[in-house]
Backbone as JSON Lines, residues from 0, in Angstrom:
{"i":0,"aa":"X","n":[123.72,79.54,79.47],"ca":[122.9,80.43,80.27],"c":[121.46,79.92,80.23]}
{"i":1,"aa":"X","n":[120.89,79.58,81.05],"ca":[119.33,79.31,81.2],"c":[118.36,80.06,81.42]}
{"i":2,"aa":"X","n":[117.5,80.04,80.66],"ca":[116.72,81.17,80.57],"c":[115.38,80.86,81.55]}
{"i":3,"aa":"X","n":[114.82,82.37,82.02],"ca":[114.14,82.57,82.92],"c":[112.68,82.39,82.59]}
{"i":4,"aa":"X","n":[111.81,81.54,83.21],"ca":[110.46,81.81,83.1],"c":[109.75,82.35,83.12]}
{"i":5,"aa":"X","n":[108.06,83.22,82.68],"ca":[107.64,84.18,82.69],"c":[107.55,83.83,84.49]}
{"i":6,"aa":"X","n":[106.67,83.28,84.88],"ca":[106.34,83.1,86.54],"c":[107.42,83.71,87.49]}
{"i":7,"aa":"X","n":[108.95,83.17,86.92],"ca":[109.53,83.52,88.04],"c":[110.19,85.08,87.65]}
{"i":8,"aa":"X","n":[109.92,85.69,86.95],"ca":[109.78,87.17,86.69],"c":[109.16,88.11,87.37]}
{"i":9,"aa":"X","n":[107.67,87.25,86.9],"ca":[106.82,88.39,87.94],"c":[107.12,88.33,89.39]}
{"i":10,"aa":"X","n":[107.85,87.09,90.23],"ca":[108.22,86.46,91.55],"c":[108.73,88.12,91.66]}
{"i":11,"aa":"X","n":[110.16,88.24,90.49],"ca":[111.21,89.2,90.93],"c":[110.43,90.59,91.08]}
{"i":12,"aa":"X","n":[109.46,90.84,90.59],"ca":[108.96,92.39,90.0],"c":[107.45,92.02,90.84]}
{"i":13,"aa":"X","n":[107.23,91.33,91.96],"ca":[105.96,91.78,93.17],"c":[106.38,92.57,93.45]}
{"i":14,"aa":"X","n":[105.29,93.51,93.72],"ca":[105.15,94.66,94.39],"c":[104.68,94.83,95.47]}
{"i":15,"aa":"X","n":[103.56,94.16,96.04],"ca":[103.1,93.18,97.18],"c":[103.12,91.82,96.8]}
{"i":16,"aa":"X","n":[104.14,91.68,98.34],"ca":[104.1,90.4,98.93],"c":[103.81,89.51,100.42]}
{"i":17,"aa":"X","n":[103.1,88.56,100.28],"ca":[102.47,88.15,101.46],"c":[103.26,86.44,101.67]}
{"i":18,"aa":"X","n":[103.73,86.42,102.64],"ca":[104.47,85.59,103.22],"c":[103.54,84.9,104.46]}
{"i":19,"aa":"X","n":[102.96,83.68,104.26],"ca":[102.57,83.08,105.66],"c":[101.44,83.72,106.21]}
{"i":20,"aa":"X","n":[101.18,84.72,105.82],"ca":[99.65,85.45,106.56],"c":[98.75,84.55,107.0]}
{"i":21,"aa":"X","n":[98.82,84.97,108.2],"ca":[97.62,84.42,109.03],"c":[96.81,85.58,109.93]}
{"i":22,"aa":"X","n":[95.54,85.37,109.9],"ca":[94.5,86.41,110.15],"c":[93.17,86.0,111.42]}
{"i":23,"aa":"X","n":[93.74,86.52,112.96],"ca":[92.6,86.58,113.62],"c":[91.98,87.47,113.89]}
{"i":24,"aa":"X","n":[90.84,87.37,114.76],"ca":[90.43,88.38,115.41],"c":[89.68,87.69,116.9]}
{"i":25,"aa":"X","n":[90.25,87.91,117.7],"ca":[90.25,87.33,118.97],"c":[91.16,85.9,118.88]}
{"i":26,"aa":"X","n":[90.4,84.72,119.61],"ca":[90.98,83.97,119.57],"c":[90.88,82.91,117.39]}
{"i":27,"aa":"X","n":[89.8,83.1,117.35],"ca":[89.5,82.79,115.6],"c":[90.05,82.69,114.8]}
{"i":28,"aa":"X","n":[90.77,81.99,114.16],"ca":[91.88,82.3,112.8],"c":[90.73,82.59,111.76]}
{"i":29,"aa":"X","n":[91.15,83.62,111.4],"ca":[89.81,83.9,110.04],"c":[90.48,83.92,108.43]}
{"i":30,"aa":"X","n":[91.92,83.65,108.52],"ca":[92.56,83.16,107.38],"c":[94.25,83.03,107.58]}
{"i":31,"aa":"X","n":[93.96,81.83,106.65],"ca":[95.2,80.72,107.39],"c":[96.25,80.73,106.18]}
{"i":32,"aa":"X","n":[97.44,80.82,106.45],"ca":[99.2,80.58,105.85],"c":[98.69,80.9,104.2]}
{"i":33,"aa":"X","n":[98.46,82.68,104.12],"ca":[98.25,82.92,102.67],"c":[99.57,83.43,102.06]}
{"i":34,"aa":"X","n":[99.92,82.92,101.27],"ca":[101.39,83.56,100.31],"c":[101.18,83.65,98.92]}
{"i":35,"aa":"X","n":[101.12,84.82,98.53],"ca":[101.08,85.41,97.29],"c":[101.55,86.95,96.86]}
{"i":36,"aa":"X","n":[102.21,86.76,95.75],"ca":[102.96,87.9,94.93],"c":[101.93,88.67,94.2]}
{"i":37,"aa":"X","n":[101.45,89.77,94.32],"ca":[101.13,90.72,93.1],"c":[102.0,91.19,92.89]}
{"i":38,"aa":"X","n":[102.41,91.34,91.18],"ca":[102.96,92.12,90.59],"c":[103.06,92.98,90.37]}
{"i":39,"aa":"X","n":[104.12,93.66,89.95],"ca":[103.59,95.91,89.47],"c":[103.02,95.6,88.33]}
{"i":40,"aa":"X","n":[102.1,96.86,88.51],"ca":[101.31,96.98,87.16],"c":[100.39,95.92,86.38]}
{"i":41,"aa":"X","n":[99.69,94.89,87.41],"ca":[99.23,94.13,86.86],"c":[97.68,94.21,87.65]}
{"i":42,"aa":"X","n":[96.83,93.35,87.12],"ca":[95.44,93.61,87.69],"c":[95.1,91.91,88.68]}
{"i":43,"aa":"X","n":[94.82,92.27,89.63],"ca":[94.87,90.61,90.42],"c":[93.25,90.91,90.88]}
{"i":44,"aa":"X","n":[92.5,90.23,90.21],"ca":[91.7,89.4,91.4],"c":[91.44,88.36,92.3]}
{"i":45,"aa":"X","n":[90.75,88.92,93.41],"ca":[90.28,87.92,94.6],"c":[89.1,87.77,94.32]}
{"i":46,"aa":"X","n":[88.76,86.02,94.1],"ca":[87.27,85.49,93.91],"c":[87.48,83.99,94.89]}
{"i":47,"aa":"X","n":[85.96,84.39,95.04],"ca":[85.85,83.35,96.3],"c":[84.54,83.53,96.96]}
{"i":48,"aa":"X","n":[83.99,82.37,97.5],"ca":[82.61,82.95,97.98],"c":[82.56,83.54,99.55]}
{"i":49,"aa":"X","n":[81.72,84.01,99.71],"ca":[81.37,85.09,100.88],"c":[81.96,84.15,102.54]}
{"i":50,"aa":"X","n":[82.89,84.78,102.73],"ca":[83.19,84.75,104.05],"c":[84.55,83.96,104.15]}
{"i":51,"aa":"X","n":[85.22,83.68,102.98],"ca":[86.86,82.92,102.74],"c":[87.83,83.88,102.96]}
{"i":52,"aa":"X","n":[87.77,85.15,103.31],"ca":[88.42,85.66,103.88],"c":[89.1,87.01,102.43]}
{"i":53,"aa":"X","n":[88.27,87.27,101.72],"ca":[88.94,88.05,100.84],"c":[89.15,89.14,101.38]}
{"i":54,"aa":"X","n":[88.59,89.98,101.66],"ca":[88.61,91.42,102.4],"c":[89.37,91.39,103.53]}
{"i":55,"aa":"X","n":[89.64,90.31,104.49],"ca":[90.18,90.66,105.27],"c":[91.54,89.92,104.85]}
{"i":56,"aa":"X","n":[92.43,89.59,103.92],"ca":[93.44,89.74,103.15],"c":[93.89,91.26,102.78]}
{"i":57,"aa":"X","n":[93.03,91.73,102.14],"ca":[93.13,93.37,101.79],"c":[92.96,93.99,102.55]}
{"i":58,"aa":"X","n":[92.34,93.8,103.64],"ca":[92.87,94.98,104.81],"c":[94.09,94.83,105.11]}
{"i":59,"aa":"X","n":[94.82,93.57,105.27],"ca":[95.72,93.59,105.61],"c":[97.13,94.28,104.72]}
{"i":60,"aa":"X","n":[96.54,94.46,103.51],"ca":[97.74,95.03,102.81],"c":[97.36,96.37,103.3]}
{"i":61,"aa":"X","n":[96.68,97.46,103.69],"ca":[97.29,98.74,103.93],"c":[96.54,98.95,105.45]}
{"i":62,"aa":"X","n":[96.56,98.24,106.27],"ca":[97.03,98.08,107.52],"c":[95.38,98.54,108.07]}
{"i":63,"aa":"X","n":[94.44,98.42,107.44],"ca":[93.1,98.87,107.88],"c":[92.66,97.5,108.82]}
{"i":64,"aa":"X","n":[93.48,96.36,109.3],"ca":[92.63,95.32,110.52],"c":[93.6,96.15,111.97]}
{"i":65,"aa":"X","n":[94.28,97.11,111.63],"ca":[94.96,97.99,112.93],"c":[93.68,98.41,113.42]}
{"i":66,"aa":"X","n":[92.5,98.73,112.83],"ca":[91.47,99.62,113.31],"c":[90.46,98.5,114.03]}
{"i":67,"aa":"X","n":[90.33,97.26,114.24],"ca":[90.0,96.07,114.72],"c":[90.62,95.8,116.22]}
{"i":68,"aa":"X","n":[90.23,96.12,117.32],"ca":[90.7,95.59,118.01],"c":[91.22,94.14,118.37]}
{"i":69,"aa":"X","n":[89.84,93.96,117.85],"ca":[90.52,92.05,118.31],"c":[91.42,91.45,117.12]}
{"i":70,"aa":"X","n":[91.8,92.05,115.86],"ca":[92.31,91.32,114.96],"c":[94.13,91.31,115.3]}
{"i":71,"aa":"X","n":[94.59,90.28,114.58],"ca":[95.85,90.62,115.31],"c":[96.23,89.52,113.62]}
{"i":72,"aa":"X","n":[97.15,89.96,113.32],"ca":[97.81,89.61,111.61],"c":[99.4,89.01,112.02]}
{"i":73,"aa":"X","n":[99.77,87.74,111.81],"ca":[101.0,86.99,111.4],"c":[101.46,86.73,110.5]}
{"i":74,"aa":"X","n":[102.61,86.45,109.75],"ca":[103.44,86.6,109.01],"c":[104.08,87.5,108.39]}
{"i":75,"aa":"X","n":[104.38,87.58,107.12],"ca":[105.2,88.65,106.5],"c":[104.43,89.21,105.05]}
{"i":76,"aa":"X","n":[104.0,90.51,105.38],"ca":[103.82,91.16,103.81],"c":[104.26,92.69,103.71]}
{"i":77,"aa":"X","n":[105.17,92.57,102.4],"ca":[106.4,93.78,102.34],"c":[105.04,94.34,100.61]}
{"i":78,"aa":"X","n":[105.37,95.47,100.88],"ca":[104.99,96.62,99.39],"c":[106.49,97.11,98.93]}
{"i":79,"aa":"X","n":[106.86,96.7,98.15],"ca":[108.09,97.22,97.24],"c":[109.43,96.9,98.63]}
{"i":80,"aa":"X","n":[109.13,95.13,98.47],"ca":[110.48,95.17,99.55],"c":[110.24,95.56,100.89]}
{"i":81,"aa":"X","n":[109.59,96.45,101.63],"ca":[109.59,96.98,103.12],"c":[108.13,96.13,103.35]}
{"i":82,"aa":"X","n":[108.92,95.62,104.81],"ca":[107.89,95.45,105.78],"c":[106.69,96.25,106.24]}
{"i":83,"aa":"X","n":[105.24,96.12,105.74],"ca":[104.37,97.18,106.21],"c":[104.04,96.4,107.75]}
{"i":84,"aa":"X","n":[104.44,95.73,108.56],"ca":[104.46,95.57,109.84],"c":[105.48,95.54,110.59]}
{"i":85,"aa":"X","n":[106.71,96.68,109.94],"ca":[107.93,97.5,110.75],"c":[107.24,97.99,111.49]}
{"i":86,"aa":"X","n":[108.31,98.49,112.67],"ca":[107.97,99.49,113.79],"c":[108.19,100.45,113.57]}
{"i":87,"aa":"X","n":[108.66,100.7,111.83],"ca":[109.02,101.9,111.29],"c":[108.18,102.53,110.45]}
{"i":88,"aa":"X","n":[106.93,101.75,110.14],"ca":[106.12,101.68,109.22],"c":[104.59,102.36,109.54]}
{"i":89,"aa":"X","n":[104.27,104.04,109.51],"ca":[103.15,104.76,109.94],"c":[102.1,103.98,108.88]}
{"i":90,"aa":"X","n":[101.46,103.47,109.75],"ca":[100.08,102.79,109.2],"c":[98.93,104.04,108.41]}
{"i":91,"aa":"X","n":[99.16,105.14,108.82],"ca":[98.43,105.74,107.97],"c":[98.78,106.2,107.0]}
{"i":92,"aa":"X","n":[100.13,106.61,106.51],"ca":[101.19,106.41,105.36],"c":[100.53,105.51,104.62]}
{"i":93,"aa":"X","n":[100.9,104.49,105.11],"ca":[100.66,103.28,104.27],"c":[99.33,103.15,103.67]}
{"i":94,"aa":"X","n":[98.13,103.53,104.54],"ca":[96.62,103.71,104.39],"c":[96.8,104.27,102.81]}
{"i":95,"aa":"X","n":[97.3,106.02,102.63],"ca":[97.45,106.55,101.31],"c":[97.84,106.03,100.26]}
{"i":96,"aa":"X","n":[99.29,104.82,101.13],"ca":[99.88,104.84,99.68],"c":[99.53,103.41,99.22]}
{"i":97,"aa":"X","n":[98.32,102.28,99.2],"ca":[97.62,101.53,99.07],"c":[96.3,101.81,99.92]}
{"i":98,"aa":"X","n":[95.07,102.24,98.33],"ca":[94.28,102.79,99.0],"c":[93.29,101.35,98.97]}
{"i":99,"aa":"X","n":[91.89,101.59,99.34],"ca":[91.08,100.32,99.32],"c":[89.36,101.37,98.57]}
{"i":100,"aa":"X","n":[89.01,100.41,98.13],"ca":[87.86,100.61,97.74],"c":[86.55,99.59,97.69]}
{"i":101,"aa":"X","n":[85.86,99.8,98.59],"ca":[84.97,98.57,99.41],"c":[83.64,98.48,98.05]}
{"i":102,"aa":"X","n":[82.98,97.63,98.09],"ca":[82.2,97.0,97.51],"c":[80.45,98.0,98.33]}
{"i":103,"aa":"X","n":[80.68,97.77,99.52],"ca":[79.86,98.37,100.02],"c":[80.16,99.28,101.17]}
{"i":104,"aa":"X","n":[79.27,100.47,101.73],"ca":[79.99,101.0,102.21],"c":[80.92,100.99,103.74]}
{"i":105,"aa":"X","n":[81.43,101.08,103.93],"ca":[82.96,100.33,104.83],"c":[83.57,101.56,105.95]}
{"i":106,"aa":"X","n":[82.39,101.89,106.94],"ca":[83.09,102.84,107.27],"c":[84.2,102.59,108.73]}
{"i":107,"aa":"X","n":[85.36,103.46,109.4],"ca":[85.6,103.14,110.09],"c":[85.23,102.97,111.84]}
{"i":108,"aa":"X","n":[85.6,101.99,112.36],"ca":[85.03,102.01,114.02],"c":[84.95,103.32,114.6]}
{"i":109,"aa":"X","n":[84.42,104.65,113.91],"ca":[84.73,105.96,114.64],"c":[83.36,106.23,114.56]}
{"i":110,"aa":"X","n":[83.07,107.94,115.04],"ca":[81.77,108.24,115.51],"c":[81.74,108.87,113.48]}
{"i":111,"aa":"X","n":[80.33,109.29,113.2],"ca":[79.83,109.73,112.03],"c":[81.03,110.86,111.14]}
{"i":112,"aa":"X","n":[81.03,112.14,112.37],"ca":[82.3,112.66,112.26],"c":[83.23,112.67,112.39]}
{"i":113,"aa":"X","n":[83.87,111.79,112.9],"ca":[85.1,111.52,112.61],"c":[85.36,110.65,111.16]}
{"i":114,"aa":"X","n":[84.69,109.75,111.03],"ca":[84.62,109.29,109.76],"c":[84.83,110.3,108.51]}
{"i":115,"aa":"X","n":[84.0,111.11,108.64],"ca":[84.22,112.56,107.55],"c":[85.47,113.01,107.62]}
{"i":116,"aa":"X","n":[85.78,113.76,108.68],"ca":[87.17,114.51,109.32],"c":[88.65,113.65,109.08]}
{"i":117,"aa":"X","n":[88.66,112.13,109.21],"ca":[89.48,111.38,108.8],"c":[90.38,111.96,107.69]}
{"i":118,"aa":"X","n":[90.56,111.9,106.63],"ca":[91.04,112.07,105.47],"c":[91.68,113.84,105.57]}
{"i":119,"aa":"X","n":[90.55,114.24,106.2],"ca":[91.24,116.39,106.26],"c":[92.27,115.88,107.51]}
{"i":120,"aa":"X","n":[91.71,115.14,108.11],"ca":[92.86,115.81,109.33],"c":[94.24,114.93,109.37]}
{"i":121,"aa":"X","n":[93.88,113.15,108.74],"ca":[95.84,112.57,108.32],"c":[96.21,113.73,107.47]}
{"i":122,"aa":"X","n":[95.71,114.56,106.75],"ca":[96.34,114.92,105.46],"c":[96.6,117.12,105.96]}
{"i":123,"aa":"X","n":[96.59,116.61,107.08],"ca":[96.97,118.0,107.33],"c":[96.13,119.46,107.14]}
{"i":124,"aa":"X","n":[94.84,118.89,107.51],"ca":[93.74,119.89,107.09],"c":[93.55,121.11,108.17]}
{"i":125,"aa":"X","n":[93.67,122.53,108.14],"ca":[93.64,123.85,109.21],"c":[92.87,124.22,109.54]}
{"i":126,"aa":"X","n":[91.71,124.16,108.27],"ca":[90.43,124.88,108.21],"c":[89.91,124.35,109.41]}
{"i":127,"aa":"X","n":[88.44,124.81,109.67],"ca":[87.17,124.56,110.35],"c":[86.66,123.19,110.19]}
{"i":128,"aa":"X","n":[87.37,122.27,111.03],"ca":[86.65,120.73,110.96],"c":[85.38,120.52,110.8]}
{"i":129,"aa":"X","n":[84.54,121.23,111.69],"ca":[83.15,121.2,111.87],"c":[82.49,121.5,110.46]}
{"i":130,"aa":"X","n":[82.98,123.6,109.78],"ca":[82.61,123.27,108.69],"c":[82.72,122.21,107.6]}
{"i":131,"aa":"X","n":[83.67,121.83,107.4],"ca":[84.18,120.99,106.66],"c":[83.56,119.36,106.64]}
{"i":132,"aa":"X","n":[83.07,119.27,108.03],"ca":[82.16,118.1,107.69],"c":[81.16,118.3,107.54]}
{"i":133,"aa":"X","n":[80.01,119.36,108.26],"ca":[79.07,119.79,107.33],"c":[78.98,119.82,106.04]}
{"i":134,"aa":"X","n":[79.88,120.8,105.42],"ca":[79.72,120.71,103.87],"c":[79.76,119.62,103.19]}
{"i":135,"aa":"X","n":[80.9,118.36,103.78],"ca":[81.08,117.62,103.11],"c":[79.23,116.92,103.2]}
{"i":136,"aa":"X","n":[78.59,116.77,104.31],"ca":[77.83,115.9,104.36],"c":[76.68,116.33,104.02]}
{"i":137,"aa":"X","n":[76.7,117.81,103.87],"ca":[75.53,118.71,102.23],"c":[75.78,118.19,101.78]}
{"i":138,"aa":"X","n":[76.6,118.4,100.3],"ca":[77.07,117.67,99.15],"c":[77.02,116.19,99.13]}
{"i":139,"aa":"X","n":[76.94,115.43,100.27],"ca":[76.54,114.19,99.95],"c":[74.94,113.86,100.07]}
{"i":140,"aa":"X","n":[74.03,115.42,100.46],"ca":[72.45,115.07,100.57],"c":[72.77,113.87,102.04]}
{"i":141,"aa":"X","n":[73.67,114.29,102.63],"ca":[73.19,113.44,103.95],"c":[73.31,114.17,105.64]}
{"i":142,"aa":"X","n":[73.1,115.73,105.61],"ca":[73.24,116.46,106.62],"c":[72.06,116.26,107.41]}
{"i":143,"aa":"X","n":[71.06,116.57,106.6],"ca":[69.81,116.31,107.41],"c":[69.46,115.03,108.27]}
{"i":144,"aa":"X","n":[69.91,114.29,107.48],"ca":[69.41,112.3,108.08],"c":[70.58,112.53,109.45]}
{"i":145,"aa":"X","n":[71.99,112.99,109.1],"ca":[72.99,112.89,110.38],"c":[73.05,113.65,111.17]}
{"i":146,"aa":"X","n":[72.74,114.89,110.93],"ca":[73.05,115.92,111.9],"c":[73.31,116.17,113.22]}
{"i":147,"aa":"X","n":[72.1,115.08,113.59],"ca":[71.97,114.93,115.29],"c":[72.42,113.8,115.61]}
{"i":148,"aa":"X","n":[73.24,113.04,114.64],"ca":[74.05,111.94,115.49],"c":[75.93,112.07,114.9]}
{"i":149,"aa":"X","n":[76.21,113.11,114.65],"ca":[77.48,113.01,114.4],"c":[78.35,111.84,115.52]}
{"i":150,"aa":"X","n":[78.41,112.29,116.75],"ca":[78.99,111.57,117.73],"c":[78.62,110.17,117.84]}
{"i":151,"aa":"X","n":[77.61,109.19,116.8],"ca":[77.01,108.14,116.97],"c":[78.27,107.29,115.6]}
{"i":152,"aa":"X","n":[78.29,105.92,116.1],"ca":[79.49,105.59,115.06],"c":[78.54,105.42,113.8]}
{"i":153,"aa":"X","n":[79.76,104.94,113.45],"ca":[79.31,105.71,111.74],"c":[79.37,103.75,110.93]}
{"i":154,"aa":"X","n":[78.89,102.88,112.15],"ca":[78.92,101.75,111.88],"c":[77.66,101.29,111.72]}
{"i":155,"aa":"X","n":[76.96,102.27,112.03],"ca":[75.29,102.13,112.65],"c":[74.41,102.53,111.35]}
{"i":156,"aa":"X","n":[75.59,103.55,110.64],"ca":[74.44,103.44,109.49],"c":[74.38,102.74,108.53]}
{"i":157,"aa":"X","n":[72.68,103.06,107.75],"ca":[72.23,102.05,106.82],"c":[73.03,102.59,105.71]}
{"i":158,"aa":"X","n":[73.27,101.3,104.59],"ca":[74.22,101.38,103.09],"c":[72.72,101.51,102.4]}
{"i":159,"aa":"X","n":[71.37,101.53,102.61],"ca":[70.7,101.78,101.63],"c":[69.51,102.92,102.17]}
């Protein structure tokens, strides 16, 4: 009986896997034939200098370059075995169940409020939208600065 290597262990026990990924946005390849296994339960970093394409690798694991018009993602990357680019596969599902946490702040192509409202309303929120982003954007000490541009995207604002 021949015994198994640590490497090809963790192969069996990825949890994400990326097959061939390739990454545009328009006509641009902005990252080319990436294949790599993370494991469960293990800690992986991405290092690399500014603009090799780290982040937009990780969008691609929980489906946040869908919100990109021009980006368009090839090959194969499965989370526990399933294809997260099935036709079976609700991208905002997936959003929850691999979350992301940006370096700086990362908001989506939507207007100010919707950006807020996002999260209450995938997740099934009844209440008063309006209140609800108000308050939220008291408690962040940022009602006053937004108030009068809710409807303005929320791409426009400053991170400092």
């Amino acid at each position: 009986m021949s015994q198994v290597s640590p490497s090809i262990e963790l192969v069996k026990e990825a949890v994400l896997r990326a097959q061939g990924v390739k990454v545009y946005y328009g006509p641009n390849l902005a990252v080319r034939d990436v294949t790599l296994d993370i494991p469960f339960n293990k800690v992986v970093a991405f290092i690399g200098p500014s603009g090799c394409g780290k982040s937009t690798i990780l969008r691609c694991f929980n489906r946040m370059n869908d919100l990109v018009a021009s980006a368009r993602v090839e090959g194969k990357i499965t989370f526990h075995g399933r294809d997260l680019y099935g036709s079976n596969v609700d991208p905002v599902e997936t959003r929850r169940r691999i979350g992301m946490v940006f370096q700086k702040p990362n908001p989506f192509p939507k207007s100010i409020f919707e950006n807020i409202a996002f999260g209450a309303r995938i997740n099934g929120y009844k209440g008063d939208m309006n209140e609800l982003v108000e308050e939220s954007l008291r408690r962040a000490a940022l009602w006053d600065e937004v108030k009068d541009k809710l409807q303005d995207s929320g791409l426009a604002l400053s991170g400092g």
